[in-house]
C-alpha positions as MATLAB code, in Angstrom:
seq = 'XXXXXXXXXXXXXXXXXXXXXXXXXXXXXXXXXXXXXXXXXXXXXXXXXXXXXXXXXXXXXXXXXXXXXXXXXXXXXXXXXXXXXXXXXXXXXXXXXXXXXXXXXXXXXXXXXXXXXXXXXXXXXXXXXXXXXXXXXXXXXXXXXXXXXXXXXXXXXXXXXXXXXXXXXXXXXXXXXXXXXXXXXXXXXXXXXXXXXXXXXXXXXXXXXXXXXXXXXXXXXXXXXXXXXXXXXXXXXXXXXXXXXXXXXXXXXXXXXXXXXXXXXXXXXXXXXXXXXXXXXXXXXXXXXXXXXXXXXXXXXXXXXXXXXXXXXXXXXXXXXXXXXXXXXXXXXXXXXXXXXXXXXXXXXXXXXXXXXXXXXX';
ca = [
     -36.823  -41.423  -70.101;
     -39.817  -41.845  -71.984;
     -43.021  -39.182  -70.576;
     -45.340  -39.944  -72.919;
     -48.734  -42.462  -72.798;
     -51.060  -39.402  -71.266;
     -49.382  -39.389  -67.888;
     -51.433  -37.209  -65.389;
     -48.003  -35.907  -64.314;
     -48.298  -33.177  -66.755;
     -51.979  -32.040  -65.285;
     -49.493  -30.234  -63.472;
     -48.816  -27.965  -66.212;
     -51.263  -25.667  -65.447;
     -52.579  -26.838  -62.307;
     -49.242  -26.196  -60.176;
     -49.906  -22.161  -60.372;
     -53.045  -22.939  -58.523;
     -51.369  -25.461  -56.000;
     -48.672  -23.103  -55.477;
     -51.341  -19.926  -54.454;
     -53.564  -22.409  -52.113;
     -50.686  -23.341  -50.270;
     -49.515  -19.972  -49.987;
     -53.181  -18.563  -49.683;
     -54.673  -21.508  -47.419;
     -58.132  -21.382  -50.017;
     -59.734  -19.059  -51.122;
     -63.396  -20.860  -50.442;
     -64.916  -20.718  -46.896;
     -61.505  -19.471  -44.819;
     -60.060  -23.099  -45.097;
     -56.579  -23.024  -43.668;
     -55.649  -25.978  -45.883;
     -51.843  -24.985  -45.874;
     -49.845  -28.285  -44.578;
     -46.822  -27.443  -42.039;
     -44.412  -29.145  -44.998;
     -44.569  -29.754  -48.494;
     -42.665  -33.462  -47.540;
     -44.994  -36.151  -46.866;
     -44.484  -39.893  -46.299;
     -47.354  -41.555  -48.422;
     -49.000  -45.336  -48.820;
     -50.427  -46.018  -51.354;
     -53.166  -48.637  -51.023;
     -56.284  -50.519  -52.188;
     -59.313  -48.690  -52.650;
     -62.164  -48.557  -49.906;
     -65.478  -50.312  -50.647;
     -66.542  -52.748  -53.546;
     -64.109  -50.199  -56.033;
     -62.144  -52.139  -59.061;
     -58.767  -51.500  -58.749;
     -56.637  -49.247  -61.669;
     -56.012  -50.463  -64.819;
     -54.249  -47.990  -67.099;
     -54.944  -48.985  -70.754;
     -52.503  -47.294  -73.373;
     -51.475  -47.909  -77.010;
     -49.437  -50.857  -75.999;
     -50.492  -52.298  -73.164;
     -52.755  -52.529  -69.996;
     -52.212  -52.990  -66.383;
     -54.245  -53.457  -63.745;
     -52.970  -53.413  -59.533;
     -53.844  -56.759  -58.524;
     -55.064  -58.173  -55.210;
     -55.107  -60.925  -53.114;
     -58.134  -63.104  -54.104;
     -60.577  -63.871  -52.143;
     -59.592  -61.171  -49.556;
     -59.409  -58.051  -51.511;
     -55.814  -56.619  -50.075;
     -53.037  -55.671  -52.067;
     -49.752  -54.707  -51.342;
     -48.945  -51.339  -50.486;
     -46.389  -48.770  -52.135;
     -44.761  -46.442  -49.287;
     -42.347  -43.802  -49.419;
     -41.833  -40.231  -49.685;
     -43.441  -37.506  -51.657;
     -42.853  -33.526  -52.168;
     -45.826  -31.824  -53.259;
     -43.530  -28.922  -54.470;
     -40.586  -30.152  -56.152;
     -41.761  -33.797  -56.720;
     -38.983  -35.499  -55.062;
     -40.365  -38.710  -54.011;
     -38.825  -42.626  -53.075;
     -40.222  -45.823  -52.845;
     -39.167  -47.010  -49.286;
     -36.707  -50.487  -50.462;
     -37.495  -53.278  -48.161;
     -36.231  -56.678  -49.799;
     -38.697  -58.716  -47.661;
     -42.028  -57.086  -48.718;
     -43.807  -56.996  -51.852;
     -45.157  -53.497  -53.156;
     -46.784  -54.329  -56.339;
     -48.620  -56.554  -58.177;
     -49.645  -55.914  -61.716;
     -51.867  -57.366  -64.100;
     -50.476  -56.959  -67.273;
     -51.847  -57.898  -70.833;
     -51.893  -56.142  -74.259;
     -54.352  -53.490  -74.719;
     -56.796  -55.872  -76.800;
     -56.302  -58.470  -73.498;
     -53.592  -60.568  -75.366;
     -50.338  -61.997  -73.736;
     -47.287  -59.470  -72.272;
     -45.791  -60.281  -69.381;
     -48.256  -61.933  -66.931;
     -48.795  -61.156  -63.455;
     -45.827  -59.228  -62.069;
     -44.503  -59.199  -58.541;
     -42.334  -56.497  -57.629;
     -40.200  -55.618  -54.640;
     -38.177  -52.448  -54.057;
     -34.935  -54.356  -52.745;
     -33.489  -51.043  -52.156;
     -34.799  -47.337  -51.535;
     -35.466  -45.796  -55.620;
     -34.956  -42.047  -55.413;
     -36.338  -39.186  -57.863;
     -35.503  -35.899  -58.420;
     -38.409  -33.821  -59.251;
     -39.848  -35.333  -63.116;
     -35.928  -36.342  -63.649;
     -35.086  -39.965  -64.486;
     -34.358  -42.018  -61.048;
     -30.959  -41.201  -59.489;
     -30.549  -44.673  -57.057;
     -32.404  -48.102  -56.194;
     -33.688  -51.199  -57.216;
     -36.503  -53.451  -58.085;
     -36.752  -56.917  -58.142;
     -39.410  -58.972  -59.773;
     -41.146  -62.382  -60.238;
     -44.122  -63.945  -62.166;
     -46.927  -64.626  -60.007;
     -48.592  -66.896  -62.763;
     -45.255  -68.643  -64.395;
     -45.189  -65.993  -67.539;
     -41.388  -66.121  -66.819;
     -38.768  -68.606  -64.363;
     -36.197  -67.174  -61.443;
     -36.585  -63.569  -61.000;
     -35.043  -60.167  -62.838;
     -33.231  -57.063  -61.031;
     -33.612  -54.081  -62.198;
     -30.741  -51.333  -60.415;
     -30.768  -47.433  -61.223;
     -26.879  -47.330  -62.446;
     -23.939  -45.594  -64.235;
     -22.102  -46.598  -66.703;
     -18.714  -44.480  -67.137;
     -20.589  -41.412  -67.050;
     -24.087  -42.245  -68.949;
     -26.789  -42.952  -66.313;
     -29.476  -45.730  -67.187;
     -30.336  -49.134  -65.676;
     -28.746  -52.426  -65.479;
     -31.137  -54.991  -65.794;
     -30.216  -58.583  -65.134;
     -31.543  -62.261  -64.993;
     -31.498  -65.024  -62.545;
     -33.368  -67.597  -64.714;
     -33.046  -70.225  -61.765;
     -34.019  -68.119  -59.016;
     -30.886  -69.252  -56.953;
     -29.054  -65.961  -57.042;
     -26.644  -66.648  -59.955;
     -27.539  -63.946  -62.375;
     -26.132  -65.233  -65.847;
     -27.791  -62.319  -67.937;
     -26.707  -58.270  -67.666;
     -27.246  -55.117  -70.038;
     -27.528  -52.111  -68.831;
     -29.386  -49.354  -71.216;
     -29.173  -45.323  -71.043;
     -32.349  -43.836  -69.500;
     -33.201  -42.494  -73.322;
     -32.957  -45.668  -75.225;
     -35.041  -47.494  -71.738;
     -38.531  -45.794  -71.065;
     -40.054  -47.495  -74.425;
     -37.579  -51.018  -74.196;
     -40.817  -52.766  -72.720;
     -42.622  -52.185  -75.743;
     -39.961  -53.367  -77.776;
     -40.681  -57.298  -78.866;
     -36.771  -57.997  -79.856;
     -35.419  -56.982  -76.884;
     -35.049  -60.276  -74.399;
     -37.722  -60.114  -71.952;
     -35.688  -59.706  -68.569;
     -35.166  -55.894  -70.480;
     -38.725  -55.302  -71.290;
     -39.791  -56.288  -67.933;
     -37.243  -54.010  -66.343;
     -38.407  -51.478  -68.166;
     -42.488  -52.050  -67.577;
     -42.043  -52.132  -63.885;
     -40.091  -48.187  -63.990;
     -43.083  -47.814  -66.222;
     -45.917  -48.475  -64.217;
     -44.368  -46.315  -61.087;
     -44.086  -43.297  -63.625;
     -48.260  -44.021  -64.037;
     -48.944  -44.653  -60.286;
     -47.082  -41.727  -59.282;
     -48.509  -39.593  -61.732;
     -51.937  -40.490  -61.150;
     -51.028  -40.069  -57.503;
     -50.145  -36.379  -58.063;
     -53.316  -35.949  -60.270;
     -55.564  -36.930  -56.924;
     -53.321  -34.369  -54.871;
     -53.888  -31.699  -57.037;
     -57.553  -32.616  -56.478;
     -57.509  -32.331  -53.427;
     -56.747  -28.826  -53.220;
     -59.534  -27.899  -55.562;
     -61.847  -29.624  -53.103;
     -60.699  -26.814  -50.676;
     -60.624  -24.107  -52.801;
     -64.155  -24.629  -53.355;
     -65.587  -25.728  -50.241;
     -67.134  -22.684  -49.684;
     -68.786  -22.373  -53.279;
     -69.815  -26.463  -52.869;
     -71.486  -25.772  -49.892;
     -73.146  -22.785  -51.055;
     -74.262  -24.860  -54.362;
     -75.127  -27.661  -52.782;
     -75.330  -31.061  -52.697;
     -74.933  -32.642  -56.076;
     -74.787  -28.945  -57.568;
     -71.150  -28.669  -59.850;
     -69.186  -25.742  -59.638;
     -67.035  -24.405  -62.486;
     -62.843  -25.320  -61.566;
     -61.231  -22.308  -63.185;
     -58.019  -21.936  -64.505;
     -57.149  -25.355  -65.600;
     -58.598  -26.080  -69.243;
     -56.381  -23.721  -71.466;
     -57.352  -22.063  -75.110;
     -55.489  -24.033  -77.546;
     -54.528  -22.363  -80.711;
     -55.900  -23.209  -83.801;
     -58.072  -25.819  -81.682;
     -61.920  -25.387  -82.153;
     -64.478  -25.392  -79.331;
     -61.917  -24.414  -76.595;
     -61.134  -24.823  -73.808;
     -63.125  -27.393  -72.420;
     -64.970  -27.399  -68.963;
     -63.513  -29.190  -65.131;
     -66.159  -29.323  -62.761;
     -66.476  -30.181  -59.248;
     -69.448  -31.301  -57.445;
     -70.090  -32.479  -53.870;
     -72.536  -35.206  -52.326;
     -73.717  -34.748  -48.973;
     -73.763  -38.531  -48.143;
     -74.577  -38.373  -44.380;
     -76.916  -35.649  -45.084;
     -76.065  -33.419  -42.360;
     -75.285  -29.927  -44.727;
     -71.357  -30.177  -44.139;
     -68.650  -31.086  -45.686;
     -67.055  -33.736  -43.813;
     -66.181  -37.553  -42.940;
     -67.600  -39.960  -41.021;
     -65.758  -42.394  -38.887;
     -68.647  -44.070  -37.271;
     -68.186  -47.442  -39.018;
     -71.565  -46.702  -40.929;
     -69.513  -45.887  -44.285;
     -71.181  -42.240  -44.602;
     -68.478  -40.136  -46.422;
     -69.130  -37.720  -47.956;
     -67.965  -37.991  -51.965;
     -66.879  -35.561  -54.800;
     -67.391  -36.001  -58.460;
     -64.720  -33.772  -61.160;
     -66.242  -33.984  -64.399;
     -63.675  -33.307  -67.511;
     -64.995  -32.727  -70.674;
     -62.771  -31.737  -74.261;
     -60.259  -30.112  -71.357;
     -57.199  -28.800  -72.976;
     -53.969  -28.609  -70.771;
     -51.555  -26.492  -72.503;
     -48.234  -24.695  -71.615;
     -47.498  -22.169  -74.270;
     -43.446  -23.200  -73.519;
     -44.031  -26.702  -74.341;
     -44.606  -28.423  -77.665;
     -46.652  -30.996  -75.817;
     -50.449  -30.399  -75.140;
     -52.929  -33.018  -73.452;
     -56.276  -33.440  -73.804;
     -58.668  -34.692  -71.009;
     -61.839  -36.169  -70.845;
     -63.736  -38.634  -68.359;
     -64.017  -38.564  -64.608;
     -62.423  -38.353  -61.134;
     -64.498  -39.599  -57.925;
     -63.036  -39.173  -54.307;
     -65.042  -42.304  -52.695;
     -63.803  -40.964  -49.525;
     -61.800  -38.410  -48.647;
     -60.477  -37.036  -45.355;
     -58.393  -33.075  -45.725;
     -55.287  -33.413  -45.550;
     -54.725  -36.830  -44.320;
     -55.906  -39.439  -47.098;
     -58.281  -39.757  -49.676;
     -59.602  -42.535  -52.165;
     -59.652  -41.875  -55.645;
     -61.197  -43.368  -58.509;
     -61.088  -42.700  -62.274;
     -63.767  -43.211  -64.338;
     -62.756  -43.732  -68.043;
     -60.409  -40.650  -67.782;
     -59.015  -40.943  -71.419;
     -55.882  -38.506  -71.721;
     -54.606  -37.615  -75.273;
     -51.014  -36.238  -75.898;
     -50.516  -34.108  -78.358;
     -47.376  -32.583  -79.777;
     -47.304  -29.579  -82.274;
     -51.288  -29.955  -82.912;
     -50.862  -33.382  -83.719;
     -51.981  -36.817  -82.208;
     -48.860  -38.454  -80.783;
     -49.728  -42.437  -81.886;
     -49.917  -44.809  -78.889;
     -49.534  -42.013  -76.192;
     -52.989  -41.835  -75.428;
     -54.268  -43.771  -71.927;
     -57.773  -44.282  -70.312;
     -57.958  -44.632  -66.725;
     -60.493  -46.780  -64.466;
     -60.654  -47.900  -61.221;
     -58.906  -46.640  -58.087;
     -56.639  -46.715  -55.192;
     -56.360  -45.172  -51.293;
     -53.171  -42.649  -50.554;
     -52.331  -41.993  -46.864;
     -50.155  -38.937  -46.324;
     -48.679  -37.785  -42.714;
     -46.045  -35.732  -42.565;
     -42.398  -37.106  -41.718;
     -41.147  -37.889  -38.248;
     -37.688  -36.394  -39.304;
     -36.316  -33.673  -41.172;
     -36.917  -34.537  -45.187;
];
């Protein structure tokens, strides 16, 4: 499946070494025990807190933004499952309840495939970064870009896995259209203007979870350099950055290397701690990472990235949830030194994750 389009996935490069020892190490700034009974979390992912704009992911061939409810400002809510080690994660199917609605237009603002609705008719399963192995999406046009509905089902064919997408152009359960594609030949289909639409749209929707997810695990990894400094944040101060070390990589061959990833903290509520505040007042406290000409490299892999922008938590609560918010985070893939064309994304806007940990075994 295609992995391209400066997914934040990959931040993990680098940054899963570091995960791997604060877990292990609970912190190693202020005697934080931030180290969380189980690496298998259920997880919502939600609208953003405050007047935030929602995400919009801009790439070389399109934009999409996670759409609310106008004039109430609610949108629907992904939930499933999530390992912070091995990245085995679902999207919890429930035919009757909508998890996403996106925005979608070309990256200039012209036509693609409207306003989409999507449900998760049944539970989709992952494997770590692998291609899906079960589930299902269904989706509608919110704005009439498209009649009836398409289905989208994780599937096998003899013994090539891929997805069968199909159309139901009346929207009264008779599905008259069906290909199925192998996962290689699907991740780009969307972008593909010959293919019928039903396909392209099949393919967008798998494409937008890869981005969500992705960005998802890029505010996770966050999180734990919030710990792993909060004892050099509070000695700095509020609105004093602190170096994050260990992430931006020398790049061969690449001048001006590697790039800086700071971190700094706001004391909102003023009262010298790091902390929350539920008192209905809105008095968070907030955290600003500041990428500039950041390198992400894995000497193994072919593929670099390059990072530059901003991450805000506008809240954030250890352990529990936390509301991130991008800030023209443009990510550049490279592969063998060079620019890979149309793989590079800028990311605005936000969302809220909610993480507790599972009531039953994972």
């Amino acid at each position: 499946m295609h992995r391209g389009n400066g997914h934040l996935r990959n931040f993990r490069i680098v940054c899963i070494a570091c995960a791997a020892c604060l877990f292990c190490c609970g912190g190693g700034g202020g005697g934080v025990d931030v180290t969380p009974p189980t690496t298998n979390l259920d997880f919502v992912l939600g609208p953003t807190r405050g007047p935030t704009p929602p995400l919009t992911v801009t790439s070389g061939g399109s934009s999409f933004t996670l759409a609310s409810n106008p004039p109430v400002q609610e949108m629907p809510l992904i939930r499933g499952t999530w390992d912070t080690e091995t990245l085995n994660a679902t999207v919890t199917g429930d035919p009757d309840n909508v998890i996403l609605w996106a925005d979608t237009t070309g990256p200039a603002g012209q036509p693609l495939f409207g306003s989409l609705s999507v449900v998760a008719s049944r539970t989709v399963r992952w494997n770590g970064g692998d291609d899906p192995t079960a589930g299902e999406y269904t989706v509608t046009s919110r704005d009439a870009a498209f009649p009836g509905r398409v289905r989208a089902r994780v599937s096998l064919q003899g013994a090539t896995a891929g997805v069968t997408a199909e159309y139901d152009a009346g929207g009264d359960g008779i599905y008259e259209e069906s290909a199925f594609t192998p996962w290689a030949g699907f991740g780009d289909l969307w972008a593909d203007g010959a293919a019928p639409l039903y396909q392209r749209v099949s393919s967008y929707v798998f494409f937008t979870r890869d981005v969500l997810f992705s960005a998802m695990d890029f505010s996770i990894q966050a999180t734990l350099f919030v710990e792993d400094l909060r004892g050099a944040l509070l000695a700095a101060g509020s609105d004093n950055a602190v170096a994050v070390s260990g992430v931006c990589a020398p790049l061969s061959g690449v001048a001006g290397q590697p790039g800086t990833f700071t971190l700094a903290w706001t004391d909102v509520n003023g009262n010298g701690q790091i902390d929350y505040d539920l008192s209905g007042a809105g008095l968070w406290d907030t955290f600003t990472f500041t990428i500039s000409q950041c390198w992400i490299d894995d000497p193994a892999d072919p593929e670099d990235f390059l990072l530059d922008g901003a991450l805000r938590f506008a809240y954030y609560e250890r352990n529990l949830q936390w509301s991130p918010v991008f800030d023209n985070l443009v990510v550049t893939r490279t592969l063998n030194g060079a620019v890979v064309p149309d793989a590079t994304a800028t990311y605005n806007g936000g969302f809220s994750v909610f993480m507790t940990i599972p009531a039953g075994p994972p």
